[in-house]
C-alpha positions as CSV (number, residue, x, y, z in Angstrom):
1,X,38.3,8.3,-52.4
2,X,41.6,6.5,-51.8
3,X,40.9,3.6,-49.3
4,X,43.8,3.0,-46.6
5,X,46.7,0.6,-47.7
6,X,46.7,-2.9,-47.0
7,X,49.6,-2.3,-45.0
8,X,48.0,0.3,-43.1
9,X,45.0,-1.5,-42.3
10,X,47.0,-4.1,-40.7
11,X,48.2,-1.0,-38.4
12,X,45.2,0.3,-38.2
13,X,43.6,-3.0,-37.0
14,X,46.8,-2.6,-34.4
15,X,45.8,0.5,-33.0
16,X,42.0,-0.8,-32.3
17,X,42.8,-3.3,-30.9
18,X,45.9,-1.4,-28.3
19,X,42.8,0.8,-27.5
20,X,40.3,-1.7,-26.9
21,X,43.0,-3.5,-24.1
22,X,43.1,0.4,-22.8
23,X,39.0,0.6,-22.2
24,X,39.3,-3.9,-20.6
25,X,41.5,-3.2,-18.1
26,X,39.5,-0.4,-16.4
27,X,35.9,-1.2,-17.1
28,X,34.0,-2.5,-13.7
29,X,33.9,-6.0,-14.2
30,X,37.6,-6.4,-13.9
31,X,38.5,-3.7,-11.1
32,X,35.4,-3.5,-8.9
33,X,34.6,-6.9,-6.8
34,X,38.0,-6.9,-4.9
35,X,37.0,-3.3,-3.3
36,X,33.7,-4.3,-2.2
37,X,33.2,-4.7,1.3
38,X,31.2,-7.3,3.7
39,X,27.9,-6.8,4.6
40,X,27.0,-5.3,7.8
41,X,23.8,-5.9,10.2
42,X,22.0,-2.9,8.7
43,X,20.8,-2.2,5.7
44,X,23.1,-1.4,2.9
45,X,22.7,2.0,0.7
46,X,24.1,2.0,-2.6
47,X,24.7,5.1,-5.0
48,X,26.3,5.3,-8.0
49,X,27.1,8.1,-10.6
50,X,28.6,8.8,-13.8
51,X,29.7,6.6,-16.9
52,X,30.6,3.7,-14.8
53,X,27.6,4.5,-12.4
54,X,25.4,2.1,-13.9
55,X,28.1,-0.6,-14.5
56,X,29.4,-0.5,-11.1
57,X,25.9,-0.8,-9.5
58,X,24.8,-2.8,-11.3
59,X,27.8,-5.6,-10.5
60,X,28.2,-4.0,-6.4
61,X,23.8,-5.5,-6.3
62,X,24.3,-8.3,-7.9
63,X,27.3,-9.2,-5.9
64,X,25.9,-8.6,-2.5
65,X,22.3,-10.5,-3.6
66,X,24.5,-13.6,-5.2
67,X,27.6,-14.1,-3.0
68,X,26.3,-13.3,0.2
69,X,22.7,-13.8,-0.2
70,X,22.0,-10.5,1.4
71,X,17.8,-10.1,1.3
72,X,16.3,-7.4,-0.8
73,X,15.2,-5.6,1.9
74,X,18.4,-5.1,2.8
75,X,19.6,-3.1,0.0
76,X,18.5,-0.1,-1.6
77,X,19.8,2.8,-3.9
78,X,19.7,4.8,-7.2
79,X,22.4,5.2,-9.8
80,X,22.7,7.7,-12.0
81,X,24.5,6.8,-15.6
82,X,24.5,9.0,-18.7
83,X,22.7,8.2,-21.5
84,X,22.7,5.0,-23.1
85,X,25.3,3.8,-20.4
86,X,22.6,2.3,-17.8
87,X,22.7,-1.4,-16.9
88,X,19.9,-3.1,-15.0
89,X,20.8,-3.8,-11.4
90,X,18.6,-5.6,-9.2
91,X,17.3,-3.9,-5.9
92,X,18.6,-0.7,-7.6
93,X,17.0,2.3,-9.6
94,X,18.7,3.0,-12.3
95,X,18.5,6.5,-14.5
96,X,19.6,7.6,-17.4
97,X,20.7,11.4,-17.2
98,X,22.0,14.1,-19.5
99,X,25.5,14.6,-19.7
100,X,28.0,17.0,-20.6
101,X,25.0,19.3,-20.2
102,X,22.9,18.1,-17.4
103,X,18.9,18.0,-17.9
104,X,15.7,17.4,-15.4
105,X,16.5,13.4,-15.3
106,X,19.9,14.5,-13.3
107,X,17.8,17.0,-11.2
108,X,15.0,14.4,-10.0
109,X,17.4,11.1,-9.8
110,X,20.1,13.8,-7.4
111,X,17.0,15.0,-5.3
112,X,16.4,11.1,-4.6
113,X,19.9,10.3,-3.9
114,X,19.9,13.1,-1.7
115,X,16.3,11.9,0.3
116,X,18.0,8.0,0.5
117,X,21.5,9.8,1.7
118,X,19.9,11.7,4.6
119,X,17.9,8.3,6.0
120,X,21.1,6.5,6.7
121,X,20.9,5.6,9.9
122,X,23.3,4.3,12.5
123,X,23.5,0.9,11.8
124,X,23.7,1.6,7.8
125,X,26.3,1.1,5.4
126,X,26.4,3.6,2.6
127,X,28.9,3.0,-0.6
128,X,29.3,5.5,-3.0
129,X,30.0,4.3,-6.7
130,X,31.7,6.8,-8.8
131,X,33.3,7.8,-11.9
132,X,34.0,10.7,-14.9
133,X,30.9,12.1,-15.7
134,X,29.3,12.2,-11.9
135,X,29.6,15.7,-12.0
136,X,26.5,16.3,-14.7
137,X,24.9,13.5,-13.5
138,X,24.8,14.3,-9.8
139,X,23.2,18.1,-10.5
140,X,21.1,19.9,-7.8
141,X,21.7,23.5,-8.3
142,X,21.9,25.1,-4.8
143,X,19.6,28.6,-3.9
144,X,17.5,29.5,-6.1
145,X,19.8,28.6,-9.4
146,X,17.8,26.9,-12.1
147,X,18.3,24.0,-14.4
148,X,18.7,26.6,-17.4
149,X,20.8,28.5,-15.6
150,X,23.0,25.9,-14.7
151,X,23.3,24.6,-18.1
152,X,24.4,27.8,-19.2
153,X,26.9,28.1,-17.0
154,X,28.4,25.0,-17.6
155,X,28.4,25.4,-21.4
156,X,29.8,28.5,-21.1
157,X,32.8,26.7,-18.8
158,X,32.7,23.7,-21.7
159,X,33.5,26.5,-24.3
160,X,36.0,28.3,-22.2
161,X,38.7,26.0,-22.6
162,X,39.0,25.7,-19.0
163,X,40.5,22.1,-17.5
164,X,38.6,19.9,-15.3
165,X,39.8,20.8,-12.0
166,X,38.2,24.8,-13.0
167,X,35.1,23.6,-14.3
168,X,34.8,21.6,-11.3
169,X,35.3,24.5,-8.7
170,X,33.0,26.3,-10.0
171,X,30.4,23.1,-10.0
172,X,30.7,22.5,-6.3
173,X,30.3,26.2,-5.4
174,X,26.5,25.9,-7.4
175,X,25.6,22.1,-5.9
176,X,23.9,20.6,-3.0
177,X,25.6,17.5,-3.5
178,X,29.3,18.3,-4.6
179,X,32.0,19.2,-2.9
180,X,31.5,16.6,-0.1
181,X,28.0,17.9,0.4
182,X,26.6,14.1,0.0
183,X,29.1,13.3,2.8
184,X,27.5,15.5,4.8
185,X,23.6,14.7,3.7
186,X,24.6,10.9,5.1
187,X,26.8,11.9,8.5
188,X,24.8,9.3,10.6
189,X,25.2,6.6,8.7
190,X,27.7,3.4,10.0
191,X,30.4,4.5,7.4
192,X,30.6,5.6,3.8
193,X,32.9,3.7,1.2
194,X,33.4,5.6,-1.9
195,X,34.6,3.4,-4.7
196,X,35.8,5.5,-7.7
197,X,37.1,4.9,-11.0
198,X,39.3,7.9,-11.8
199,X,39.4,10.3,-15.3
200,X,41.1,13.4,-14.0
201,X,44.9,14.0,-14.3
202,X,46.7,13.0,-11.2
203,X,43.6,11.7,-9.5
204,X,42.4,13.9,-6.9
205,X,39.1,12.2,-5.4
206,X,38.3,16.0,-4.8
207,X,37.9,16.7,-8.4
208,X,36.5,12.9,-9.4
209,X,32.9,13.3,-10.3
210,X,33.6,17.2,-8.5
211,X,34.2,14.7,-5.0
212,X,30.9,14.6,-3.1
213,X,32.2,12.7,-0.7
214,X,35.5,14.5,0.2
215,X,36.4,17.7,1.9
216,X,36.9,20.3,-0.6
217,X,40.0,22.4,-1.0
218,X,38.6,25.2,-3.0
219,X,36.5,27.7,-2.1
220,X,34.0,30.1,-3.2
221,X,36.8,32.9,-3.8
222,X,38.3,30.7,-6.5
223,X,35.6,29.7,-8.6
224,X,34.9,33.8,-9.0
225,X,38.1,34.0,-10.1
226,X,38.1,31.0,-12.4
227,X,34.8,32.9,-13.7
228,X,36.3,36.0,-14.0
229,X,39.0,34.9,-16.1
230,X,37.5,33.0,-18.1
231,X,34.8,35.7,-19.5
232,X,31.9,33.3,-17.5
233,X,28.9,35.2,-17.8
234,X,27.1,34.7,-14.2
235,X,23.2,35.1,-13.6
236,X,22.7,37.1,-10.4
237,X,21.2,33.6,-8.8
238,X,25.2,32.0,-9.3
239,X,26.4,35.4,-8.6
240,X,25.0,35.7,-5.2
241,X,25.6,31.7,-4.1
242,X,29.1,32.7,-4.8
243,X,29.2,35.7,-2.9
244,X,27.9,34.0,0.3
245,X,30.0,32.7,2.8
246,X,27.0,30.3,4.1
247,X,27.3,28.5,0.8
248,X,30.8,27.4,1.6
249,X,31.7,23.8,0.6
250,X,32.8,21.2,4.0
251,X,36.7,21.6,4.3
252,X,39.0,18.7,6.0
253,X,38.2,18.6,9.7
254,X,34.3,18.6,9.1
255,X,32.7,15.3,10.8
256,X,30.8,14.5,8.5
257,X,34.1,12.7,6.9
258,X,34.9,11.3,10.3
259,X,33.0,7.6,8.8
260,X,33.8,8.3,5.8
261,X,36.7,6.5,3.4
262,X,37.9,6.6,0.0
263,X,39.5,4.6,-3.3
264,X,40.3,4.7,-6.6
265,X,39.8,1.5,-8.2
266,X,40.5,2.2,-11.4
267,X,43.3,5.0,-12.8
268,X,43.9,6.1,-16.2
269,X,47.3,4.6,-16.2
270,X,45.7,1.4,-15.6
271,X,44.7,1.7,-18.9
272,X,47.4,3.0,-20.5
273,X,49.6,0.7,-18.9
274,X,47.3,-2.2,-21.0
275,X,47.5,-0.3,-24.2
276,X,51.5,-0.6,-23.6
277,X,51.9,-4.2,-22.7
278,X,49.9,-4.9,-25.8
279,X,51.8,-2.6,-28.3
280,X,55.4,-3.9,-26.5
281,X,53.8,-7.7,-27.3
282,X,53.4,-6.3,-30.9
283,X,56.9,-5.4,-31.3
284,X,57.2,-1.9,-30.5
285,X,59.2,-0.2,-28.3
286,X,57.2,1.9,-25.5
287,X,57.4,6.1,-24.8
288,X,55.0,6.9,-21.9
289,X,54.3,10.2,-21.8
290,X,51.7,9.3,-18.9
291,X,48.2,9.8,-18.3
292,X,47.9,13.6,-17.0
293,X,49.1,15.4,-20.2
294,X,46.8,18.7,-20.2
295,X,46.6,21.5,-22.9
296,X,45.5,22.5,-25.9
297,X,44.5,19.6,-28.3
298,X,45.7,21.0,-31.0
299,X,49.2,22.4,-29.7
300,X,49.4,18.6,-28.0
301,X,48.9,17.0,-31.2
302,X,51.5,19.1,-32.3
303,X,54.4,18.6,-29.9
304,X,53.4,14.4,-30.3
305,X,53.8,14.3,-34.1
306,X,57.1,16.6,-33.5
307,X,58.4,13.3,-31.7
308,X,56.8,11.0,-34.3
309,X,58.8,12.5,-36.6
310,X,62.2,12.6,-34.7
311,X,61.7,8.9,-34.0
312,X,60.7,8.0,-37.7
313,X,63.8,9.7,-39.0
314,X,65.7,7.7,-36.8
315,X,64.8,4.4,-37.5
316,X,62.6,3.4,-34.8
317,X,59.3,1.1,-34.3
318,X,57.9,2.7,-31.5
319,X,54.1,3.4,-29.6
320,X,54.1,6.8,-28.2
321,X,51.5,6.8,-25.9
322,X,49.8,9.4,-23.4
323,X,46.7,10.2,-21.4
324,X,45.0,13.2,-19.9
325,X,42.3,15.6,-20.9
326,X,43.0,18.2,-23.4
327,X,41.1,21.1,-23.5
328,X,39.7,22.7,-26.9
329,X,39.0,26.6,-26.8
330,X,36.0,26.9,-29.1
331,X,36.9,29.3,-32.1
332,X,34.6,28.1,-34.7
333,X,30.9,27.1,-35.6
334,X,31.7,23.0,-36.0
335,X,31.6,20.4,-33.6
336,X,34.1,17.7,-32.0
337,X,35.6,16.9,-28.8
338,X,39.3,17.4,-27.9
339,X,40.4,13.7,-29.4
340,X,39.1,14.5,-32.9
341,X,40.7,17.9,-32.8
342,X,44.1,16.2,-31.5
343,X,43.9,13.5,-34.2
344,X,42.9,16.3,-37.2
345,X,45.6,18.9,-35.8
346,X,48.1,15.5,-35.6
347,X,47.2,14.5,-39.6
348,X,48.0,18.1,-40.5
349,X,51.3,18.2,-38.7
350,X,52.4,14.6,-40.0
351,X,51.3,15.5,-43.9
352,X,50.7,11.9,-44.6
353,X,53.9,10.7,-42.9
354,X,54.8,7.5,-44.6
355,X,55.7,5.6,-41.5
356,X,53.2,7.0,-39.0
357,X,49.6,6.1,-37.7
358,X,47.4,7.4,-34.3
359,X,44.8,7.1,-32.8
360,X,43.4,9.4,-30.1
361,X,39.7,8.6,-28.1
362,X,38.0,8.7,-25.0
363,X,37.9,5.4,-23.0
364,X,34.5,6.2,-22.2
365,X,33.4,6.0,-25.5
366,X,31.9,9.6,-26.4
367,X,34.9,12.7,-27.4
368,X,32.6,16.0,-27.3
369,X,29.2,15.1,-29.0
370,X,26.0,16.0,-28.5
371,X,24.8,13.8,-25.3
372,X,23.7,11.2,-27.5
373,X,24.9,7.3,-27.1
374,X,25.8,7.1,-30.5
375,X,28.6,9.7,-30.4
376,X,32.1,9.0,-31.6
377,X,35.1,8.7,-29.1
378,X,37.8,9.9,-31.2
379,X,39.4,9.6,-34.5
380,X,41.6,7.5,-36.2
381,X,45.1,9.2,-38.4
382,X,47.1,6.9,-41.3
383,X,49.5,8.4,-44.1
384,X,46.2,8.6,-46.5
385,X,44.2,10.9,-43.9
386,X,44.9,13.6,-45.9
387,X,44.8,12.2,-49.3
388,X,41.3,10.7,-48.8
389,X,39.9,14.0,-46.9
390,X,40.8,16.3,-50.2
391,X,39.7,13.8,-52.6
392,X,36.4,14.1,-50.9
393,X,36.4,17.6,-51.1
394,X,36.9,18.7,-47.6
395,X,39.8,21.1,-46.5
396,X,41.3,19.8,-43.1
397,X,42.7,23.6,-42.5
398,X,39.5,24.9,-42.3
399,X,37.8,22.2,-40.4
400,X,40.3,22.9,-37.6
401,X,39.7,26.3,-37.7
402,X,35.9,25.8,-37.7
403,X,36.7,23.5,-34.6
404,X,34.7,20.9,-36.9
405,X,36.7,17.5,-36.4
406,X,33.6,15.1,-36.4
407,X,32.4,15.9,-39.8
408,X,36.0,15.7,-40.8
409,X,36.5,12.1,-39.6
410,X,33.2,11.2,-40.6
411,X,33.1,11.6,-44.0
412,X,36.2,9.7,-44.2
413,X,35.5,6.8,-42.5
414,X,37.9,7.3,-39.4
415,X,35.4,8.1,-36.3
416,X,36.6,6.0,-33.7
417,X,33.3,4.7,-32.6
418,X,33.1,1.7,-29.5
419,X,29.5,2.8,-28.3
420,X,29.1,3.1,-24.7
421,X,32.0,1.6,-23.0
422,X,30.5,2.1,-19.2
423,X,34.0,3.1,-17.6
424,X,35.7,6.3,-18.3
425,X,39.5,6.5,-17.6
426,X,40.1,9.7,-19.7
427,X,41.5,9.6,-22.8
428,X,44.0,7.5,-24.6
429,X,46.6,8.3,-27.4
430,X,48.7,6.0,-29.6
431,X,50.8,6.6,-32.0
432,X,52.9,4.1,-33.9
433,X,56.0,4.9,-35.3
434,X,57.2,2.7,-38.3
């Protein structure tokens, strides 16, 4: 197998290191302490959820306990972080939970959060920790939906092809706790602080984590449709929670929000915005295409090593770099996530480009996978991608066809692979030019 270049694993080393200044500048322990508010007189109810769940409540305790000496009895809470991204946090229970595809862990730690959310009382401060991947954590099917059920649908959604903001519609219409639900489960509490860290384009706190905590602007009518056109099969539990106007999500207006106030911390331009001050310290020129590009991986990766090209023929050193969630439609029998599909589809359109390199992963640290700690985040493109895949037998047409990126990249040597990062910010994209 041909092994990169010297000179390419000088870019290489580049590119790591871009996306490790990317994943700094929005983890918790640089963007969360600022935000956090004064103790009141009662007690203080923390809850956290999602990839930076853990992280977050885990610095939000100690914070409180160490630099305003605010007695245990005083604070209470549960967070709920996805596997293998829990952090210990004193005066705080912390879970591990499945996530894309929620499991029983998510169901037990939500119907806790729920109990702690309704005791607020009047003289209690509730703060709300969120981030990307609150939506599986957080799971309490409403009616009489069950776990299985749920998981079907949401596989089903995952395989779709359907963004975010869809999948997310559909969540909140089949939750007791979405859709501002939790707002309304802790209405007599002194005030509720949500404290997000953002991974959806354009960062709607309504689609962060499927906002529990905000009024929501879609209704049950649209996540039929989004079902409908997306070939969603439906058991007759979903069917009828979505066909009844009692299950209707809070809409703005409802008092339960009247306490109730909210902030992104953290934004995936943040990030990108890192990954660009260190590529422009390196010597490159910057394009920003900005953090809410959507689509198809594959077309994506297209269109970007389109411009790669254009700007290699030209002369140019540049860093090309975007954000977003892509979407992968899933043809084929393989697996991946949408950054190892961009950064195959982007090696087969740049056919071992002399002068170009890329990188494509998820700041959280897991692209796609299986639920497990140890998946990749993305994968990594240099001219020899290629070179080194056929020598090792593998036919990089086919694996994007069979939608089968990680064994691709993997027998290679190119997953991008950080290990739980404990912020999500969405994904991040280089590529270097020259």
């Amino acid at each position: 197998m041909t092994a990169p270049s010297s000179d390419h694993s000088a870019s290489r080393a580049l590119l790591l290191r871009f996306l490790d200044e990317a994943i700094a500048a929005a983890h918790p322990a640089r963007c969360l302490v600022p935000h956090l508010p004064a103790p009141g007189a009662g007690r203080l109810i923390i809850l956290g959820a999602g990839k930076a769940g853990g992280s977050m409540a885990a610095l939000a305790s100690r914070f409180y306990a160490e630099q305003h000496g605010v007695d245990a009895s005083r604070i209470t809470g549960l967070a709920v972080a996805r596997h293998g991204y829990g952090e210990e946090a004193p005066m705080i229970r912390m879970v591990e939970a499945g996530h894309p595809v929620p499991d029983q862990a998510g169901i037990d730690a939500t119907i806790e959060t729920l109990r702690i959310a309704g005791e607020a009382g009047p003289e209690d401060d509730v703060l709300v920790l969120l981030s990307g991947g609150g939506s599986a954590n957080w799971i309490a099917p409403a009616g009489d939906l069950t776990l299985i059920e749920k998981q079907a649908v949401t596989k089903a959604l995952l395989r779709s092809g359907a963004p975010i903001d869809e999948i997310n519609a559909v969540r909140k219409h089949l939750s007791r706790i979405k859709g501002g639900r939790l707002a309304v489960k802790a209405r007599n509490a002194r005030s509720i602080l949500t404290l997000a860290i953002s991974d959806v384009p354009h960062d709607d706190p309504a689609v962060i984590a499927s906002g529990p905590t905000v009024p929501d602007p879609t209704t049950l009518a649209d996540a039929l449709a989004i079902c409908e056109r997306r070939g969603i099969p439906l058991p007759e539990t979903a069917r009828a929670l979505l066909n009844d106007p009692a299950n209707e999500t809070p809409k703005a207006g409802d008092p339960a929000f009247a306490r109730s106030e909210y902030r992104i911390i953290a934004r995936p331009i943040d990030a990108l915005e890192a990954a660009a001050a260190a590529a422009k310290a390196a010597g490159y020129d910057l394009v920003m295409l900005g953090p809410d590009v959507e689509g198809e991986a594959r077309e994506v990766a297209a269109e970007h090593a389109r411009m790669a090209r254009e700007m290699a023929e030209a002369g140019r050193k540049v860093a090309i770099i975007s954000g977003g969630e892509l979407t992968v439609t899933i043809r084929g029998e393989g697996h991946g996530g949408p950054n190892q599909e961009y950064a195959l589809a982007l090696a087969l359109a740049l056919d071992g480009h002399p002068r170009i390199l890329g990188i494509a992963a998820d700041t959280d640290g897991t692209d796609g996978g299986r639920g497990e700690a140890t998946d990749p985040a993305g994968g990594l493109v240099d001219p020899t991608t290629l070179e080194r895949a056929r020598a090792a037998g593998l036919d990089p047409a086919a694996m994007l066809a069979d939608n089968d990126s990680t064994k691709f990249f993997a027998t290679i040597g190119d997953l991008v692979q950080p290990g739980p990062t404990r912020t999500n910010v969405n994904d991040c994209r280089i590529i270097l030019v020259g």
